[in-house]
C-alpha positions, -999 to 999 in steps of 0.1 A, spaced: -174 -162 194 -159 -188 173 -162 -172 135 -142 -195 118 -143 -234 109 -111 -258 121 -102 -257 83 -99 -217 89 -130 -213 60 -159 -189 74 -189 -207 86 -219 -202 66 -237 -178 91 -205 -155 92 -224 -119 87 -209 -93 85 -225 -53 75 -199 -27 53 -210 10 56 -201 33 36 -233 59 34 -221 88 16 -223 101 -22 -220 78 -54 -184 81 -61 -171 74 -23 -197 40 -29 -180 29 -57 -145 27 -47 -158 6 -20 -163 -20 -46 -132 -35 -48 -132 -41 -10 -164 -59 -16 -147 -74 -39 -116 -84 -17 -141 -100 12 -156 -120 -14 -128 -137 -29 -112 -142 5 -142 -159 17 -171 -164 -6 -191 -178 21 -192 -142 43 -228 -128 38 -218 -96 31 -244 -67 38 -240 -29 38 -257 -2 53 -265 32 21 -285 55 16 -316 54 -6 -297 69 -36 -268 49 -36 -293 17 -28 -303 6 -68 -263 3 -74 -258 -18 -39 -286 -43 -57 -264 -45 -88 -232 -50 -65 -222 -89 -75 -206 -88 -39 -232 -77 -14 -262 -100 -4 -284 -77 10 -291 -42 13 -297 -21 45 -309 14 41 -296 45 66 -322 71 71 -291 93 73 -283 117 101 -315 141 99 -331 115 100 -357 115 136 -355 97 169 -377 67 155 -363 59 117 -328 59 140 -344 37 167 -358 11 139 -320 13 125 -309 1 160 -331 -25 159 -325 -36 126 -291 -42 130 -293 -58 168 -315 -85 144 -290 -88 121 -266 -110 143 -237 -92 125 -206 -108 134 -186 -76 123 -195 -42 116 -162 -28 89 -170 13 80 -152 28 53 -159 61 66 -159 63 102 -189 86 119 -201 88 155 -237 78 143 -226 48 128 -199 40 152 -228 43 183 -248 27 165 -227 -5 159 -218 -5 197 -254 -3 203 -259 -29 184 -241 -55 203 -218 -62 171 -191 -80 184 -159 -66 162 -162 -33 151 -132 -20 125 -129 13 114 -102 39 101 -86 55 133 -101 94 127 -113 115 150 -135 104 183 -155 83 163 -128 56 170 -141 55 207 -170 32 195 -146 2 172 -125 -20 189 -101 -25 158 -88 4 147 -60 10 117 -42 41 111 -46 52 82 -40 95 74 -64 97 43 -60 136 46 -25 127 31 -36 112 0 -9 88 -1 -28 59 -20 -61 57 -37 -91 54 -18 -101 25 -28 -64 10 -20 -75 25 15 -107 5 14 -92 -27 0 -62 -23 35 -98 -22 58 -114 -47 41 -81 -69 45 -74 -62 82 -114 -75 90 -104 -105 78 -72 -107 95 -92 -99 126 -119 -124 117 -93 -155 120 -92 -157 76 -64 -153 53 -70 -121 28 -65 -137 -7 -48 -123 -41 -64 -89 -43 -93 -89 -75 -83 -74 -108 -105 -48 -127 -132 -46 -134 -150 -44 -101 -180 -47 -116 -180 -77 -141 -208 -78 -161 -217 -106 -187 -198 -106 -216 -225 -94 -239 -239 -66 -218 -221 -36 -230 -229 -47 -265 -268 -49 -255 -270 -20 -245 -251 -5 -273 -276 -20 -295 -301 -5 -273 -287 31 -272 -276 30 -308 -314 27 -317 -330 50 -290 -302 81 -302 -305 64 -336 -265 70 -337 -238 47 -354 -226 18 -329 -195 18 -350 -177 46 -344 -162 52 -312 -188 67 -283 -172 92 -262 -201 100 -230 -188 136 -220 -204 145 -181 -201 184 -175 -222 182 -142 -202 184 -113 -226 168 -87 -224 199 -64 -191 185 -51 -165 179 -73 -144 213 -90 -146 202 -126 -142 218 -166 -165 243 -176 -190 240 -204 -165 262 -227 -136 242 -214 -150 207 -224 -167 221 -258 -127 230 -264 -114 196 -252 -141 180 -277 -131 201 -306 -96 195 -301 -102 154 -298 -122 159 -333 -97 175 -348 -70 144 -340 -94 117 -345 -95 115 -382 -117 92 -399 -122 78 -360 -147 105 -353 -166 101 -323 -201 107 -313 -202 125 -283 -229 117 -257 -237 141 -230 -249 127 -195 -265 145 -165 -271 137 -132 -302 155 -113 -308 193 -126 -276 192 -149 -298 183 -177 -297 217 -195 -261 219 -192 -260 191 -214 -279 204 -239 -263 235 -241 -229 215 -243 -246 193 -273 -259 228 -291 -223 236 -285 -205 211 -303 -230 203 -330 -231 241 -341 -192 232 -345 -197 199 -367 -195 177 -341 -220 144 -339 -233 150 -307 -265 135 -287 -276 141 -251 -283 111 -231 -321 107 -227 -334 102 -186 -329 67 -176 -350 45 -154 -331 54 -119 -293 54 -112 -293 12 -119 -300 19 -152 -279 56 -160 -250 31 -146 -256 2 -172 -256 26 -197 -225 36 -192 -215 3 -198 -216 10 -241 -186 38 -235 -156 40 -255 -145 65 -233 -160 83 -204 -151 121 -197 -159 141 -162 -149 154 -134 -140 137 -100 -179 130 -100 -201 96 -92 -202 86 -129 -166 88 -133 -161 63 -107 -194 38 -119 -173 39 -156 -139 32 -135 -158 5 -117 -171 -8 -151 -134 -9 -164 -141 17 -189 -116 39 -208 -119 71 -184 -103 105 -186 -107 125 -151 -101 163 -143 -92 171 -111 -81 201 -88 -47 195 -67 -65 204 -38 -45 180 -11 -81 159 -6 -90 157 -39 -57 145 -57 -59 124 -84 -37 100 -67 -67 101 -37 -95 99 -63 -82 77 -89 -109 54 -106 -105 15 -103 -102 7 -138 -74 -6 -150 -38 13 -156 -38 16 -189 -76 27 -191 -73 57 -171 -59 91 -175 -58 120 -151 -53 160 -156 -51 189 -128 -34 219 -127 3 223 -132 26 224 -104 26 264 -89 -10 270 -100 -35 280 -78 -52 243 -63 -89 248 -81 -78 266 -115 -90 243 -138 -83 272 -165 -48 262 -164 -51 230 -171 -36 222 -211 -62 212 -228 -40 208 -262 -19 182 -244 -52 166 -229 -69 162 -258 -35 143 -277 -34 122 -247 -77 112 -251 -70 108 -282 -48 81 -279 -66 64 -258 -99 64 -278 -76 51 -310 -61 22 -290 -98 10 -272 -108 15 -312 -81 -9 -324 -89 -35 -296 -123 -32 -303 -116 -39 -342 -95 -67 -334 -116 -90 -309 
């Protein structure tokens, strides 16, 4: 099957489907793969397999073109069936999955798709017929660094050149969206737009070992008290039955003289993402909003445990360097005691951040 044209540029019908079906934060450091196929070759038609609550970011994706959704594996012998037939219709010239499951990797060979890449983990592999070692489990690199090395060796394997990997953000938006929807939050919360906005998520998504309430009220206080005539207005997000943590956190930091709102619901994930679009800063654990803020090129500030699998090396966000900042516990502390974490020495390094976003923001 000849997938490229004599000038080595991707023919037109060149399709192609990207899984990666998991939880929000895993999705969005696919991005910058998405990213990768794109400027490598624009013309790929680029579609990837999620589930339903990952799907209203996929249609904000600037790099996918359309949108398959995976019943997931509970799903029954017919939604798995119409799957199969789905994707046999697609005439896919390449299945690439991010994460690599015997579902999806049966799938694809049912499929008939005709290059089938995939990490080389577990027996999975049996079902691709380009494999690339990778050892996640080590957290050597970033995830999405090992999603951008995929993303390169399917085009390698489709005949194209991998171009000059993207910069951040991974998910450009027009230049005056995070200003409209700071206009548009600053009036709903009927808060100042200008003073810096620090979003503050306590939730942990059920996954992700993160702060406790007490622990981020402190962290708050603390970047208060260095913020001077800077003070920020603190915003509390929630994801899904994390909305009365919030609003204990808010009561929290506003019995303590803190300006601080709770996020009101949003229309769906789409628009909770876009939203997080007005941030000066975004705080949280290793959790799906974390990564849509990195994704965004927001300021971010991420605790994590030093659990081997959930490093902050493995789970850094795709901002940019100097918008990111990481804190886990020390060296000789048990892996998940996020009580040892400094929270003094956090809080000086937040603070500098929010002070140098604030004098970019003053000066453009």
């Amino acid at each position: 099957m000849t997938l490229t044209s004599k000038g080595g540029e991707p023919r037109e019908s060149t399709r192609i489907l990207v899984v990666r079906n998991d939880k929000v934060g895993d999705f969005m450091l696919a991005w910058p793969a998405l990213a990768c196929l794109k400027a490598a070759a624009p013309t790929l038609h680029i579609s990837v397999l999620v589930p339903s609550y990952t799907a209203p970011l996929a249609r904000l994706c600037p790099w996918i073109d359309e949108v398959l959704l995976d019943p997931g594996d509970d799903a029954g012998r017919d939604a798995q069936r119409a799957l199969l037939a789905r994707l046999r219709g697609g005439r896919f010239a390449a299945l690439l999955t991010l994460y690599s499951t015997p579902r999806i990797g049966w799938l694809g060979w049912r499929a008939g798709i005709p290059l089938r890449l995939a990490p080389a983990t577990k027996w999975a592999q049996l079902f691709y017929n380009h494999r690339i070692t990778q050892r996640r489990s080590r957290s050597a690199r970033p995830e999405y660094v090992y999603n951008i090395e995929l993303a390169d060796a399917l085009l390698l394997a489709l005949g194209m050149a991998p171009s000059a990997h993207p910069e951040p953000p991974y998910w450009p938006l027009p230049a005056d969206a995070p200003a409209a929807q700071r206009a548009r939050l600053g009036h709903e919360l009927a808060i100042d737009r200008t003073r810096p906005w620090v979003y503050l998520h306590a939730g942990s998504g059920g996954s992700a070992v993160n702060l406790t309430p007490a622990q981020y009220a402190e962290l708050a206080r603390l970047i208060d008290k260095r913020a001077g005539e800077g003070r920020p207005i603190w915003i509390m997000t929630a994801g899904p039955g994390e909305e009365a943590t919030a609003g204990e956190l808010r009561d929290r930091l506003v019995a303590d003289g803190l300006e601080a709102v709770v996020l009101p619901p949003r229309k769906g994930l789409g628009d909770f993402a876009m939203a997080l679009a007005a941030a000066d800063l975004f705080i949280a654990g290793s959790t799906g909003p974390l990564h849509i803020a990195g994704c965004l090129d927001r300021p971010t500030a991420g605790f994590y445990p030093a659990r081997r699998s959930a490093t902050p090396l493995r789970w850094q966000t795709c901002n940019s360097e100097s918008r990111r900042l990481a804190f886990s516990p020390p060296e000789g502390a048990a892996e998940s005691d996020m009580a040892t974490i400094d929270l003094d020495a956090a809080a000086t390094a937040i603070s500098g951040l929010v002070r140098r976003r604030e004098a970019a923001t003053s000066e453009s």
